[in-house]
N, C-alpha and C positions, 0 to 999 in steps of 0.2 A: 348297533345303533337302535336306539328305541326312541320313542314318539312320531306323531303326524308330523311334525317340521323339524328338520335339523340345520335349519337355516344360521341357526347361531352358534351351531356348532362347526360348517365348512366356514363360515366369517371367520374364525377363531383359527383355524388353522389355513384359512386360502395362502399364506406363504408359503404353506409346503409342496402348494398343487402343483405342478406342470403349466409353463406359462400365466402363471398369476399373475405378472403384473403387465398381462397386456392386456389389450382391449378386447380381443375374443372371448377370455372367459370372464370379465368382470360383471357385476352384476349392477344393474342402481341401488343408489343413486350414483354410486364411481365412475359406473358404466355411462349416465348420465351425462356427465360433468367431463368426463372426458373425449367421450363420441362429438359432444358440443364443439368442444375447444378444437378438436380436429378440424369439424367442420366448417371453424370461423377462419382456417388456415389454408385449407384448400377450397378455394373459392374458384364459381364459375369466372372469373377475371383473370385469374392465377394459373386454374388450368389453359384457360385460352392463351395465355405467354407461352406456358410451359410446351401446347404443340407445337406455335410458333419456330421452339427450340429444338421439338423432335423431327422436325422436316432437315434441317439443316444437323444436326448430331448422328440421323440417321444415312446420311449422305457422307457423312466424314468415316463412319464406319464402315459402309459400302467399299468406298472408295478404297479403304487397307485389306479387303480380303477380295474384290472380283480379277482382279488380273491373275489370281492362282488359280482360277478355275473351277478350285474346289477347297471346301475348306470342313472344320468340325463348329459346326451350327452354334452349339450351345457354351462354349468358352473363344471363339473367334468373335461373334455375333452377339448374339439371345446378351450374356452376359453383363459384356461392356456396355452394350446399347443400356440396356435396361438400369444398369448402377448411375451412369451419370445421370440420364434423363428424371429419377428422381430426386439425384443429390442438386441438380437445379432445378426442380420443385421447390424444395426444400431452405431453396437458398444459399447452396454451399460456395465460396467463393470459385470462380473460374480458377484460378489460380492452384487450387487446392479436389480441381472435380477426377486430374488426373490422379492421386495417391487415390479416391476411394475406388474408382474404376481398377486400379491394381491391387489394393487387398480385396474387395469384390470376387473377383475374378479369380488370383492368386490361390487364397484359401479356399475358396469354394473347390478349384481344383485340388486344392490336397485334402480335403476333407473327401470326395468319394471319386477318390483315383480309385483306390482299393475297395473292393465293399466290404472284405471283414475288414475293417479296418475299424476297429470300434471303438478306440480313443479318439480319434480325428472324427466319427459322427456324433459324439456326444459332447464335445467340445464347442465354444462359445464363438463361433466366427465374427462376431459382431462385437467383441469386448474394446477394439480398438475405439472402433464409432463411436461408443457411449461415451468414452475420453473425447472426442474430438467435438463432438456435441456438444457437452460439458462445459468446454473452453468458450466454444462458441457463444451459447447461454450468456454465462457469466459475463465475458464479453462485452455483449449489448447491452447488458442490462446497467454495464456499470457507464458505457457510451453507445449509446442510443446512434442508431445511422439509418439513412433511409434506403433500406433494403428488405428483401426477406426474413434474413434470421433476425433484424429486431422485431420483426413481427411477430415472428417466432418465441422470439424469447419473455418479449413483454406482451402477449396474448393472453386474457382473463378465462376463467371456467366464467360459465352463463351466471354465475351468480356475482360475480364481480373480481373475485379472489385471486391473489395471482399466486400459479402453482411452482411447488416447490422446483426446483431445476433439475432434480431426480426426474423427475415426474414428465418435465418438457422431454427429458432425453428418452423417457420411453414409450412417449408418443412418438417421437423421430426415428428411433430405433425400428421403432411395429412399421412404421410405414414404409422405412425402406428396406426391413426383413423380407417381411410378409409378401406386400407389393412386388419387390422385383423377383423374389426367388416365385412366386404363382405365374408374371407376367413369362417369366423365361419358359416356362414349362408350358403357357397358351401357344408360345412363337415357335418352338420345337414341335409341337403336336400339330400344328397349323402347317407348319414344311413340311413334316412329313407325310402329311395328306396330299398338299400338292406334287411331291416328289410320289409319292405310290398312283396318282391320279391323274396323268394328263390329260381328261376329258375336264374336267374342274378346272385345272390349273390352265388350260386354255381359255374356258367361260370365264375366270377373273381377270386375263389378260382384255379379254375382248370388251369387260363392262367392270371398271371401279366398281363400279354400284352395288354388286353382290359383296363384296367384301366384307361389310356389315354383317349381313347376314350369315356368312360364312362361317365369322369368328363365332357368331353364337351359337351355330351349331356344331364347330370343334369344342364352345364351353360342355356341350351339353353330351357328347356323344366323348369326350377325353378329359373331364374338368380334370385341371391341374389339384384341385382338392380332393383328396377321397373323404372325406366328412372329419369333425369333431367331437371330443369327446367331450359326455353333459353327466354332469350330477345332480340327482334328482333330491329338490328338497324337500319336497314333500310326497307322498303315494301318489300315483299317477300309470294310467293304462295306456298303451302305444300300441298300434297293431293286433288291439285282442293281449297282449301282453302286459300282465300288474309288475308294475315296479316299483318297491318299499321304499321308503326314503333312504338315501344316502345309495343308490345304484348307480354304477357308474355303466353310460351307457356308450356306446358308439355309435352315432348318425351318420349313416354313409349318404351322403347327397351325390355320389356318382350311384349309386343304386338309385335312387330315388330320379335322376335324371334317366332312366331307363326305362320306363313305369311304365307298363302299355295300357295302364288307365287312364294316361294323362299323354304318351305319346304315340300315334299311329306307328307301327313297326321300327320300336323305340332303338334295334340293333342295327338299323340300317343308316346311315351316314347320310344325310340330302342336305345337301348346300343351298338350298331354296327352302328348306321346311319353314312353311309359314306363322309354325309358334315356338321355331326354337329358342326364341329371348324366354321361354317359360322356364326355364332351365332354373336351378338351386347351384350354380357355381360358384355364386356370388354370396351365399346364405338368403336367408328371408328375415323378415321383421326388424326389430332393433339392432341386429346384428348381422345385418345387410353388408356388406364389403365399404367400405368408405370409399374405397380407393379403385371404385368399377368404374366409372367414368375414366381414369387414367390407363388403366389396361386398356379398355377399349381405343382410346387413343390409340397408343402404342402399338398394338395388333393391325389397327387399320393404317394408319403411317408404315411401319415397316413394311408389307405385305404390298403396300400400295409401292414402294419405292424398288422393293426387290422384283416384281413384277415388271417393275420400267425399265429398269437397267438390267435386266436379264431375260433373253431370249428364249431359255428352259431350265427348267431347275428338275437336277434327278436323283434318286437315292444312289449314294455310293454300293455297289454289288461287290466291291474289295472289299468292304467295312462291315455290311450288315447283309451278303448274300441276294442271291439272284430275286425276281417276283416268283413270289408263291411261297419262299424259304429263306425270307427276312428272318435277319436275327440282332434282336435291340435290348442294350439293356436300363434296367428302370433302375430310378433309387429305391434302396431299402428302408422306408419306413413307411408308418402307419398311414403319417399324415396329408403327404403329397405324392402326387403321380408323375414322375416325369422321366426322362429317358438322360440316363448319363451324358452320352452321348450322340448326336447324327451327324454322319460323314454327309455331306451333299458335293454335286459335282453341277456344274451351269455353265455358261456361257454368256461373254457378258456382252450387252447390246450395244448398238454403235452410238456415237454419242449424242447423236440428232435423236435416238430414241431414248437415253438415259439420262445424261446429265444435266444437257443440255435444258 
């Protein structure tokens, strides 16, 4: 690559990049136009319905795993909770929220049962949805009804334009790729804190009110993201470090959430630290999370609900070993942090203190 900008040369080729056509790597004005549209879609109105919905969806799925006593967190749990609660975001019909909660789930399970398994991680779990979307689109667009997905489907970019139905489907797709598989990996990281921590997991029991706080310091001490990768279009210095145009770099923002120039004894875990909302879990600037006000939802609804209806929650010692000589395993990629699997084991509360 030669020249100061090779801005017209990644244009020219951004189909061939990794994730080109989502919103994380787009640039303006795409990036623009369609960050916009997102955010005329998920509205403070919309999310306020949609917790409405996670109080009660989070209760339904309570409800099928606490009389076992014990279950595996992240495809009993994490999963299901998290697949329908955005596909009613979204709009999806009731009718239709159970088939995504089953390939959700399903495939994600056969995608990293195995970890070399390296057909099933490099394959498109998501190709159903963009079909199902698609329909949907079309759809409304041809019969307008007063719901979400016509909202969806006939919602303008800021400049008035209405985008092609590819385009709707891969704003739907990003949102509930991205969103649920990062959200599953806050509420697994979030248990197994409480389960390694019963002095914590007691302070939560005894005060809602830390739970806020809490999540944001599992964002910041376990983000579910280990960073993204950025190509430089122009020369540019990072760290004391020249980077010529066209460098592909990697931003670890779990490093960066480490920083002891920015956090007091950034390796130690404090459920009260008073600026751990400073955290980069979520990104920074233009390309801020859309979708962090619904995690955080989700995080605090769960948490808040497993906490009522469970008397203690513990790490399974059959599953992942005794304390001191835990043994957990993560997924294999660059991109995210999250643990295949957590066995937990609980006790579930009586009903004057749970359901009730």
């Amino acid at each position: 690559l030669e020249g100061d900008d090779v801005g017209d040369l990644i244009d020219a080729h951004r189909h061939e990049l990794l994730f080109s056509g989502e919103l994380p790597t787009m640039d303006p004005p795409q990036h623009t136009a369609h960050r916009g549209l997102l955010l005329r879609l998920i509205t403070p109105k919309r999310l306020k319905e949609n917790e409405e919905f996670m109080w009660r969806w989070t209760d339904v799925q309570l409800d099928e795993i606490l009389g076992h006593g014990r279950c595996e967190f992240v495809q009993d749990f994490a999963r299901p909770l998290t697949a329908v609660i955005i596909a009613e975001l979204l709009g999806v019909p009731e009718e239709d929220r159970a088939r995504f909660r089953d390939e959700m789930v399903g495939k994600k399970q056969a995608s990293y049962a195995t970890v070399g398994a390296v057909d099933a991680l490099v394959s498109n779990p998501f190709a159903w949805m963009h079909d199902a979307f698609a329909e949907y689109v079309e759809d409304r667009r041809r019969a307008p009804r007063d719901d979400v997905l016509t909202a969806l489907a006939t919602a303008t970019f800021p400049d008035g334009t209405l985008p092609d139905v590819h385009e709707v489907v891969a704003i739907a797709a990003n949102l509930f790729g991205a969103g649920q598989e990062t959200t599953v990996h806050l509420l697994s990281a979030s248990l197994r804190r409480l389960g390694e921590d019963p002095e914590v997991q007691g302070a939560l029991r005894e005060d809602h009110g830390r739970i806020p706080n809490f999540v944001e310091e599992v964002l910041r001490f376990d983000s579910p993201l280990k960073g993204p990768f950025r190509l430089s279009r122009v020369p540019t210095t990072v760290g004391g470090v020249d980077l010529p145009a066209g460098t592909t770099a990697k931003v670890f923002v779990s490093a960066a959430n480490r920083d002891p120039r920015k956090f007091e004894c950034p390796n130690e875990f404090r459920p009260d630290r008073a600026d751990a909302r400073q955290h980069l879990a979520f990104g920074h600037g233009i390309h801020t999370c859309v979708g962090a006000p619904l995690a955080r939802s989700e995080a605090r609804v769960a948490l808040e609900r497993l906490l009522d209806r469970t008397t203690d929650i513990r790490i399974s010692e059959e599953h992942h070993g005794p304390p001191g000589a835990r043994r957990y395993d993560y997924r294999p990629t660059e991109l995210i942090r999250g643990m295949l699997r957590l066995h937990l084991e609980y006790s579930p509360a009586d009903t004057a203190e749970g359901r009730a």
